[in-house]
C-alpha positions in Angstrom: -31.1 6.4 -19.3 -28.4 8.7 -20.4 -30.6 11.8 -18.8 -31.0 10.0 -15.8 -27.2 9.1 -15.2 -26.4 12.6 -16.3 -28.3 13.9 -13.4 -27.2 11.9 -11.3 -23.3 12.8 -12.2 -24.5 16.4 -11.8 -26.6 16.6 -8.9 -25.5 13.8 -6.8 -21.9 12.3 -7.0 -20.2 14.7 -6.2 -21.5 15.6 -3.1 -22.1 12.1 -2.1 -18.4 11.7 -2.5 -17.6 14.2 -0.3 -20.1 13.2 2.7 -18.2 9.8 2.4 -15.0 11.1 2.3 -15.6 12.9 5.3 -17.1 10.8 7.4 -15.0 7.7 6.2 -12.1 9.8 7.3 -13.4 10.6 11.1 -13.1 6.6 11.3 -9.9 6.0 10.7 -7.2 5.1 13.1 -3.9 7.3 13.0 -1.3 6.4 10.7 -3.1 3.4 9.4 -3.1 1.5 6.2 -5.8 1.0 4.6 -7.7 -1.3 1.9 -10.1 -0.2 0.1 -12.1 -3.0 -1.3 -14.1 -2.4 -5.0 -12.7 1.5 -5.0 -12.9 2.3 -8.5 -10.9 5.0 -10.0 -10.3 5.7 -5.7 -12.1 9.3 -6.4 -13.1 9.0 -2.6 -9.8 7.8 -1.3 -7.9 10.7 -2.7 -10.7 13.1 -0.8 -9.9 10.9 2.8 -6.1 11.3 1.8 -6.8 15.4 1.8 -8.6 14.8 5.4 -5.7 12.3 6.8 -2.8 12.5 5.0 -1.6 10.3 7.8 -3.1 7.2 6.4 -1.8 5.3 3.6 -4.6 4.0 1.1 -4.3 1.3 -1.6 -7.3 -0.8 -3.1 -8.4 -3.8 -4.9 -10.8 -4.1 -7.4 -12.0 -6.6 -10.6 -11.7 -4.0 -13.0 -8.5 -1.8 -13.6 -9.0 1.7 -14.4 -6.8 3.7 -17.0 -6.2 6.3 -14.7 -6.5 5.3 -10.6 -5.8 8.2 -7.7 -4.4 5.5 -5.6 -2.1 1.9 -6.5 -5.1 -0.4 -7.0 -4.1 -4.5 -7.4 -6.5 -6.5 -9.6 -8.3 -9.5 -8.0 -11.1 -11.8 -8.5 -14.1 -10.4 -6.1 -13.9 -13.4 -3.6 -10.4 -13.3 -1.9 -8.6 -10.0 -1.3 -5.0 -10.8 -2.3 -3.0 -9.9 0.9 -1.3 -11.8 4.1 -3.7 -12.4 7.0 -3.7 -8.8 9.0 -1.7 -7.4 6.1 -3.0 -3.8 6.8 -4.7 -2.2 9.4 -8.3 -1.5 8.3 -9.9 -2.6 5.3 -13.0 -0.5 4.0 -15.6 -1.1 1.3 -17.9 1.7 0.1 -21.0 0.3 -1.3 -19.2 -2.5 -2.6 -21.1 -5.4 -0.6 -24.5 -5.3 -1.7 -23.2 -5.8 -5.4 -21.5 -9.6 -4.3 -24.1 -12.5 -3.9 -22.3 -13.4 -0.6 -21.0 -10.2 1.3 -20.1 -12.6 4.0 -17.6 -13.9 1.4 -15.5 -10.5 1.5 -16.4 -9.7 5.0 -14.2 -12.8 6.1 -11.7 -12.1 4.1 -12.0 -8.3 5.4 -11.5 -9.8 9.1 -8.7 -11.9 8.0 -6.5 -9.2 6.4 -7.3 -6.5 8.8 -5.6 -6.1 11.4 -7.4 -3.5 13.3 -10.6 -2.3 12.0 -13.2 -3.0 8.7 -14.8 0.3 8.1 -17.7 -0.3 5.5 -20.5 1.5 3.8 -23.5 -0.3 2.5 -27.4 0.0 2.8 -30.0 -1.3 4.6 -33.4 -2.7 2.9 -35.8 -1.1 6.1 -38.5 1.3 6.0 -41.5 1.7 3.2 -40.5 0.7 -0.4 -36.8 0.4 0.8 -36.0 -2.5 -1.9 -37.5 -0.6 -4.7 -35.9 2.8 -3.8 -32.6 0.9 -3.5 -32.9 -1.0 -6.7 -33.5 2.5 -8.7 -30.5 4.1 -6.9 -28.8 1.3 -8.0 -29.6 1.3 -11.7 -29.2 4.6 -12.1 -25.6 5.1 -10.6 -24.3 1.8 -11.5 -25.8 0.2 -14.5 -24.4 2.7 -17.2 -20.7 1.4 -16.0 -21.6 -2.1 -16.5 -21.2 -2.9 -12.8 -23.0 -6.1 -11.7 -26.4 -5.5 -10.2 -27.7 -8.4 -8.1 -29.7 -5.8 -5.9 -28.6 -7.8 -2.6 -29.6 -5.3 0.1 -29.6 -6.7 3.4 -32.0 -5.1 6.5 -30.1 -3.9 9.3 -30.3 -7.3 11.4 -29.5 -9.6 8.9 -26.1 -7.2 8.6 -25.8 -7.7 12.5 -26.2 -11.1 12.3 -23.8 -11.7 9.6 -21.0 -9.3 11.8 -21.5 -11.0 14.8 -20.7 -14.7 12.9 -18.0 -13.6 11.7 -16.6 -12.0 15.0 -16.4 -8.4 14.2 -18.1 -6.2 16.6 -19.9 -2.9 15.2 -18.0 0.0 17.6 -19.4 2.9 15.3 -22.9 2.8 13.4 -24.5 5.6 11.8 -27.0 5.5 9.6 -28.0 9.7 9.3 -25.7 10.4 6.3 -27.2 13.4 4.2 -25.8 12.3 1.1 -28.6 14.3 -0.7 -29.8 18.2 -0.9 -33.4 18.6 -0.2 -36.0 17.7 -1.4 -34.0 14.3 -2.3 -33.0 13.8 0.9 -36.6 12.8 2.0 -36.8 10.2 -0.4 -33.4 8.8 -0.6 -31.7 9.3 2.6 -34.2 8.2 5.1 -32.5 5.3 7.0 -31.5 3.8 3.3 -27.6 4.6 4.0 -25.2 3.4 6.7 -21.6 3.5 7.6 -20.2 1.1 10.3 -16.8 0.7 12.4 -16.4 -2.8 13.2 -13.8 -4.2 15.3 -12.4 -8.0 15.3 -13.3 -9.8 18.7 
């Protein structure tokens, strides 16, 4: 285990954190505030701040960090601890699929933004798309303790969950090239999406 997340550290976080923080950044409204939802140590938010120092980020998370890039509030995984359309977009970064009801934080994503949810997540399509996500998962999440309930959702069963909830996808991509070749053709595919949704 301790080769495998070394690699990984070494060969894939970093650029995967700057695809993300690029493309995350392209989706942002001018000016806006923005909560991140599960951002860590907010390694990617200080990379969007770079790209739009216009925005304002802050985050929420269950565990504190020592050492954060951005002013993160502590809360309990199920309701994000802000005023109904306290900010202006509200983002999660493969945050969802570690919940055992993302439409539990997806409500509350509609509720406090006032604008936009911009999330990141994956879809469970294509050959052996489950067991390719569940390694990708253990191997960049299980060495920090994070939960792993391995709750990957196909694309139409995100879809259906967005349109229930009244949020409207206005951007979806779901090319990302996180990953150099030869990777790429196994992990990439159509594995990876980022989505623009906008309340009804």
């Amino acid at each position: 285990m301790g080769l495998l997340a070394g690699l990984h550290e070494a060969l894939v976080f970093d650029r995967r954190t700057r695809v993300l923080s690029e493309r995350l950044a392209a989706l942002l409204p001018e000016n806006a505030r923005v909560l991140d939802v599960g951002c860590g140590d907010g390694s990617i938010d200080r990379l969007i701040a770079e790209h739009r120092p216009d925005v304002t980020l802050t985050g929420v998370d269950l565990i504190l960090r020592p050492e954060t890039h951005i002013p993160v509030t502590q809360f309990d995984g199920q309701r994000i601890p802000f005023d109904d359309g306290a900010f202006d977009v509200v983002m999660f970064v493969d945050v969802l699929h570690h919940t055992e009801d993302p439409e539990i934080l997806l409500a509350e994503a509609r509720r406090v933004a006032k604008r936009a949810v911009v999330l990141k997540d994956h879809t469970r399509d294509g050959l052996l798309a489950g067991p390719t996500l569940r390694f990708m998962d253990w191997v960049g999440n299980a060495p920090h303790g994070i939960p792993l309930p391995y709750n990957y959702w196909p694309e139409r069963r995100w879809r259906q969950a967005f349109a229930g909830l009244g949020l409207t996808p206005e951007v979806w991509l779901n090319k990302l090239d996180l990953y150099a070749a030869p990777a790429n053709w196994l992990f990439d595919r159509s594995l990876h999406f980022i989505a623009r949704l906008n309340p009804a």
